[in-house]
C-alpha positions as CSV (number, residue, x, y, z in Angstrom):
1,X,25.4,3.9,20.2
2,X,23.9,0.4,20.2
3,X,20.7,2.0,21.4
4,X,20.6,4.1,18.7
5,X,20.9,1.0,16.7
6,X,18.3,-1.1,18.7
7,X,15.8,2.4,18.0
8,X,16.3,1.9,14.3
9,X,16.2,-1.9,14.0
10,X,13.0,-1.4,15.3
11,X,11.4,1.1,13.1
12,X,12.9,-1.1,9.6
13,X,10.8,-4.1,11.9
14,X,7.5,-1.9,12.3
15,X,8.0,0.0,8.6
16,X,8.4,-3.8,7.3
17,X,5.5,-5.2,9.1
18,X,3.1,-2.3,7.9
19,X,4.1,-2.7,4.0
20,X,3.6,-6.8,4.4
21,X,0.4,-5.9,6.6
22,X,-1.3,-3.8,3.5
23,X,-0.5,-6.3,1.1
24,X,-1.2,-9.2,2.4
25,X,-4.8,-6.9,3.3
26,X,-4.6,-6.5,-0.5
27,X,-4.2,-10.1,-1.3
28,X,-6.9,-10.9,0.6
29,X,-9.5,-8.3,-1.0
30,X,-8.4,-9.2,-4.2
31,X,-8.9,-12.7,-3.4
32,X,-12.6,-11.8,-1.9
33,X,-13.2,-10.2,-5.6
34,X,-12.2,-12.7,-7.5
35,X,-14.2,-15.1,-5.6
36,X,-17.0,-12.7,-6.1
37,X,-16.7,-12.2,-9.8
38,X,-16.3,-14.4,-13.3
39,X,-12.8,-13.5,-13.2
40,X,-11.7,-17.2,-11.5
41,X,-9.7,-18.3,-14.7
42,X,-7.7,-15.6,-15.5
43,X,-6.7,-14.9,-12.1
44,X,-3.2,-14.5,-12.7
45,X,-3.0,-10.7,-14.6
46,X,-6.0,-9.8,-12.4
47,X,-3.7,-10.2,-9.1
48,X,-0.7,-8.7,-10.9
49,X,-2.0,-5.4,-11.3
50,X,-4.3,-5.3,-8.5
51,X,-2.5,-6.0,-5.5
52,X,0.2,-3.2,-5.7
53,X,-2.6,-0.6,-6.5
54,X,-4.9,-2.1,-3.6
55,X,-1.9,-2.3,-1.2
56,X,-0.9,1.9,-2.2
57,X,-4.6,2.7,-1.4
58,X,-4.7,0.7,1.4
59,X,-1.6,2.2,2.4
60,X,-2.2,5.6,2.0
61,X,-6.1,5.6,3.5
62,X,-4.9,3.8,6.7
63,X,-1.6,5.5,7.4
64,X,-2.0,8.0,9.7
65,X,-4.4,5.8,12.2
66,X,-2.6,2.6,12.1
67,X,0.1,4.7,13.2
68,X,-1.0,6.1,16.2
69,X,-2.6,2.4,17.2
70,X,1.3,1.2,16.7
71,X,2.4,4.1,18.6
72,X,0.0,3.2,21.8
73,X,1.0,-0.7,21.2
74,X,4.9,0.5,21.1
75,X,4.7,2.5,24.2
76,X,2.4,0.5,26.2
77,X,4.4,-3.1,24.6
78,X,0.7,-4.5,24.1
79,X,1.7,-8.2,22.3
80,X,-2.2,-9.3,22.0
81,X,-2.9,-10.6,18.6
82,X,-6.1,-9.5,19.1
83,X,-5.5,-6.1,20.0
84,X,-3.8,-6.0,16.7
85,X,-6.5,-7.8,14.7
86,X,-9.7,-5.7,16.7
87,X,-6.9,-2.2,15.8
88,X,-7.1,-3.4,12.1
89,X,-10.9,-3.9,11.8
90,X,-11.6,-0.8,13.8
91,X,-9.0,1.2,11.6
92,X,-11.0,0.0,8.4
93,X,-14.4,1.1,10.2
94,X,-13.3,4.2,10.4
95,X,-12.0,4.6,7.1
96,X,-14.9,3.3,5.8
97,X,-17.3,5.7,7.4
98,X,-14.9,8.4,6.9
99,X,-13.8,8.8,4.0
100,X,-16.0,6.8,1.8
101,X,-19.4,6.8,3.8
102,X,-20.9,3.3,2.0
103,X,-24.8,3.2,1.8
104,X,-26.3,1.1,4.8
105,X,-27.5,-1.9,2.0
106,X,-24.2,-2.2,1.2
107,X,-23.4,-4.7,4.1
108,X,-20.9,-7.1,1.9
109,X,-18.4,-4.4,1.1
110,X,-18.4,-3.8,4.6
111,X,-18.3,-7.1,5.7
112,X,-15.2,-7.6,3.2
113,X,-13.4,-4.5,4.5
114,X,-13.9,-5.5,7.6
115,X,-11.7,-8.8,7.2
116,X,-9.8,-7.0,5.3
117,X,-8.6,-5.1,8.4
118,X,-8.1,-7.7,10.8
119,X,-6.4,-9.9,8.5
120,X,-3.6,-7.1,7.9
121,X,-4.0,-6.1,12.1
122,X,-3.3,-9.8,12.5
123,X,-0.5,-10.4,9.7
124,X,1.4,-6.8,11.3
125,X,1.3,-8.3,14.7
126,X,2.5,-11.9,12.9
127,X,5.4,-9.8,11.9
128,X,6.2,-6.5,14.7
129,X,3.6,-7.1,17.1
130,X,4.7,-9.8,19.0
131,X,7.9,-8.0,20.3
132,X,6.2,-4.6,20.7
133,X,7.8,-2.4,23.5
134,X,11.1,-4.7,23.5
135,X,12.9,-1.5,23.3
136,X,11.7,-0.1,26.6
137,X,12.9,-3.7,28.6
138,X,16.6,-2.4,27.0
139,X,19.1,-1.7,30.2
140,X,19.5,1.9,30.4
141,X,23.4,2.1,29.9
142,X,23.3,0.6,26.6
């Protein structure tokens, strides 16, 4: 029964790790916006509003391949920070040229997605990565 237990520790880890991963990836594009506009006074509302929608889209464009990189760093127990950070930018290129296909003069909004990605690769290996595969080192009788 304890493995069971160890099996679903682990997924509440990785589950928690992805939600602070997208939204500290939302803090940080929000923050790149402000930076980037004449919003720097009122900064307060701004990030209020804006970092639970960015963190749902962010969330909901990234799902699917961020789990399958998780799987592969699970099953393999890769603990690199930058596997985690290189997943995370490479998850936003492909998101990027998938599903919204930028024009090729727009190189800061790439650039800003970009770090977007490997600052949420790096913050999910901050909190799951580092013990990745830990459930396959278990003994086998518990």
């Amino acid at each position: 029964m304890s493995r069971i237990l160890a099996y679903l520790l682990r997924f509440a880890l990785i589950t928690f790790g992805f939600v602070c991963a997208i939204f500290a990836a939302s803090l940080f594009l929000n923050l790149l916006l402000l930076g980037s506009s004449e919003l720097i006074g009122s900064e307060g509302p701004f990030l209020y509003l804006t970092v639970p929608a960015f963190a749902a889209a962010i969330g909901y464009s990234i799902f699917f391949p961020a789990a399958i990189l998780i799987l592969y760093a699970e099953l393999t127990a890769w603990r690199d920070w930058l596997f985690y950070a290189l997943g995370g930018a490479g998850i936003a290129v492909v998101i990027i040229v998938w599903k919204w296909r930028p024009q090729a003069e727009d190189t800061s909004t790439f650039a800003a997605i970009l770090a977007t990605g490997v600052v949420g690769g790096f913050v999910y290996w901050l909190i799951s990565g580092r013990s990745a595969g830990v459930i396959a080192k278990l003994p086998k009788d518990l």
